[in-house]
N, C-alpha and C positions, 0 to 999 in steps of 0.2 A: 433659316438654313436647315437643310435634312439632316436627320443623326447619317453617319457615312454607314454605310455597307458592309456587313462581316461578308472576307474576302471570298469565304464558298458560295456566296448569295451572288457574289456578281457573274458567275456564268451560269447561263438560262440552261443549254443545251448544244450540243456537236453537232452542227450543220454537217451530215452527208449528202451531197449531190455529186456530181461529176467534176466539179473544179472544184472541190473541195477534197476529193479522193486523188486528184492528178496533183493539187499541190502538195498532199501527202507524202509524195513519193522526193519532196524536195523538202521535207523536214518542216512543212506548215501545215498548220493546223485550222481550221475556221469553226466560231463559235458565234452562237447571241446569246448576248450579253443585254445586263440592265441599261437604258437608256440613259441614269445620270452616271452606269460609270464612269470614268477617262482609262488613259492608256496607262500609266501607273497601276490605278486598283486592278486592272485584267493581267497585269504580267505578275502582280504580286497574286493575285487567286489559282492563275497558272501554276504557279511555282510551287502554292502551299498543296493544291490538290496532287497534282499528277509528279510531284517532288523530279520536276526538270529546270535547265536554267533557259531563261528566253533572254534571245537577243534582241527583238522588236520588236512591237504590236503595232499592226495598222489597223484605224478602228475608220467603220463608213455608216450615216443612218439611212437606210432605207422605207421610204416611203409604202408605204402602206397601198395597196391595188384596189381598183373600186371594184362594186360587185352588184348587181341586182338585188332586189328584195321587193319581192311580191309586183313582178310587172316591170312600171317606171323607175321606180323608187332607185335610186341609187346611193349605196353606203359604200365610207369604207373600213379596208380591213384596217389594225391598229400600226402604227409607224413602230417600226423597231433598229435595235441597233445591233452590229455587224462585227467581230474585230478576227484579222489573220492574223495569227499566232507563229513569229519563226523561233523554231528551238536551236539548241546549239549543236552542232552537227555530232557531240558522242553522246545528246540524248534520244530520246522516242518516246513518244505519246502508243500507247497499245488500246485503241478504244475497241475493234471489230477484224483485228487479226487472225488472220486462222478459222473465218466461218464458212 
């Protein structure tokens, strides 16, 4: 069994794209996260870092996309995991406000 994950180590990074900016505006957030977390360790890393209350997490793994290398050869990229973060509607996440 893994030692478990101090709770800042479990989100990777702030997924900005387009659904990720449109569910913003609905009080979620998306992030990747460490692949053994679960949806516990991410609302409790949620809460210590950005000090908001979450009322949900839905977590998804995402498959990895192949890709050439040198010609035939085909790799892929590394499988990673997914989770949308809903807050509670009198808090806010402020990552890229106001640029």
């Amino acid at each position: 069994m893994a030692k478990p994950a101090h709770p800042l180590e479990v989100l990777r990074r702030p997924l900005i794209t387009e659904k990720g900016t449109r569910l913003g505006g609905e009080n979620k957030h998306v992030f990747e996260v460490r692949r053994e977390s679960n949806k516990h360790q991410i609302k409790e890393a949620v809460e210590k870092a950005f000090d908001v209350r979450v009322l949900n997490v839905n977590v998804m793994n995402v498959k990895g996309k192949p890709r050439r290398s040198r010609g035939r050869r085909i790799l892929h990229r590394p499988d990673w995991k997914k989770a949308v973060v809903a807050l509670h509607p009198d808090d806010k996440i402020e990552l890229f406000e106001g640029l």
